[in-house]
C-alpha positions as CSV (number, residue, x, y, z in Angstrom):
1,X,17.8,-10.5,31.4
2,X,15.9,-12.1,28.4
3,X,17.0,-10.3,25.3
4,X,13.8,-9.3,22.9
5,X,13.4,-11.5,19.8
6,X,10.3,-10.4,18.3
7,X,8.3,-7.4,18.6
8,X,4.7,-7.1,16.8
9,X,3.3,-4.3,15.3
10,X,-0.8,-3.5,15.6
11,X,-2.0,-1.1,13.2
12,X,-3.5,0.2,10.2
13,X,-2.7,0.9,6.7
14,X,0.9,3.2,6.0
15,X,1.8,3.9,9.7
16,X,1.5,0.2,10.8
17,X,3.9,-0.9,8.1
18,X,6.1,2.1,8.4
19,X,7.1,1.7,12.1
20,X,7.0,-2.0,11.2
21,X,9.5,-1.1,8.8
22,X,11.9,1.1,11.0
23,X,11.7,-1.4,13.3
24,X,13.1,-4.1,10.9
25,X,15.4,-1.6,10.1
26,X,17.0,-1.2,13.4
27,X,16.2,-4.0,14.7
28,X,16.5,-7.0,12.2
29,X,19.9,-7.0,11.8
30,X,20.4,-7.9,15.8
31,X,18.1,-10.8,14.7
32,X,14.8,-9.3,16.3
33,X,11.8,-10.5,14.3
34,X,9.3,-7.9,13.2
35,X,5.4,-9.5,12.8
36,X,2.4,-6.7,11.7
37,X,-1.2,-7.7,13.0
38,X,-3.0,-5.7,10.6
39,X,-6.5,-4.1,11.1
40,X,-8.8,-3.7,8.4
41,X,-8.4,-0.6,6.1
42,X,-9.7,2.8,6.5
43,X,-8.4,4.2,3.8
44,X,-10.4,5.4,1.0
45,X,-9.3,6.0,-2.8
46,X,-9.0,9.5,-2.2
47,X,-6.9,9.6,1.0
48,X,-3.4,11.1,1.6
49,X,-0.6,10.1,3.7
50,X,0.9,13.3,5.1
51,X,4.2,13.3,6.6
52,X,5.9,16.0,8.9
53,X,8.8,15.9,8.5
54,X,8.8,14.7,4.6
55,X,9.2,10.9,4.3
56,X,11.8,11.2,1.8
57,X,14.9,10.8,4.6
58,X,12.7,7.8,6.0
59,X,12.7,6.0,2.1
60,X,16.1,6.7,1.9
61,X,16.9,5.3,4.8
62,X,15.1,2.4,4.3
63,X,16.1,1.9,0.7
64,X,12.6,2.7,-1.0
65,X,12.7,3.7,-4.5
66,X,10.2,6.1,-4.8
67,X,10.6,6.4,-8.5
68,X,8.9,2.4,-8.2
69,X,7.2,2.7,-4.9
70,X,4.8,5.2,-6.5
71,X,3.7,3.0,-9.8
72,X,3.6,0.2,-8.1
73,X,0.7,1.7,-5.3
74,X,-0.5,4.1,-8.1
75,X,0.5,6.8,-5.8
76,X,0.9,10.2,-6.4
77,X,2.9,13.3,-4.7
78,X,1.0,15.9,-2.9
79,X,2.6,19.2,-2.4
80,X,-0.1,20.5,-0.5
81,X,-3.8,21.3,0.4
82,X,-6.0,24.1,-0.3
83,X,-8.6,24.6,2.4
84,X,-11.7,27.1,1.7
85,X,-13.9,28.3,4.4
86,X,-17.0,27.4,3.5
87,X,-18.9,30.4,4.5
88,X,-16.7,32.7,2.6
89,X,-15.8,35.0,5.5
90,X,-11.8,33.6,5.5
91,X,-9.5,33.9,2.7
92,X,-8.4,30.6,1.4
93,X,-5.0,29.1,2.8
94,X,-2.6,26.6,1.2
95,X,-1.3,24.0,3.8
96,X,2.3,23.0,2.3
97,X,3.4,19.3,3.2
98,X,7.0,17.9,3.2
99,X,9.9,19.9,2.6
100,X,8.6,21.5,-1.0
């Protein structure tokens, strides 16, 4: 049997380099190459990245400084979202993300 020595990643924006990541992670140091075909962006300015669970086990394990990763992509924490119904008929909710 022919052992794996590269795997590539098809994707998109954070989750395409995130799995590329983990997979670097486990994988790299059994000399398995990691390559990430990326698609063009659909992210907008405004968009989030929501994790469940949080992604702050995942940085850790993968030795990401948050305190730099978020200056560096002039990102910001999100603790949540509100959500309104538009009609007014619902009382507004407050969708918590991560472990906050």
């Amino acid at each position: 049997m022919n052992a794996v020595r590269e795997v590539v990643v098809a994707g998109r924006d954070a989750p395409a380099w995130l799995a590329a990541s983990v997979l670097e992670c486990a994988l790299g140091p059994a000399g398995v190459k990691v390559t990430v075909v990326e698609l063009p962006s659909l992210a907008q300015a405004a968009d989030l990245c929501v994790s469940l669970p949080a992604l702050e086990a995942l940085h850790t394990r993968l030795r990401i400084d948050e305190s730099r990763l978020l200056p560096a992509t002039r990102g910001v924490f999100s603790l949540g979202r509100r959500f309104v119904d538009a009609t007014g008929d619902a009382p507004a909710f407050f969708h918590a993300h991560g472990s906050f």
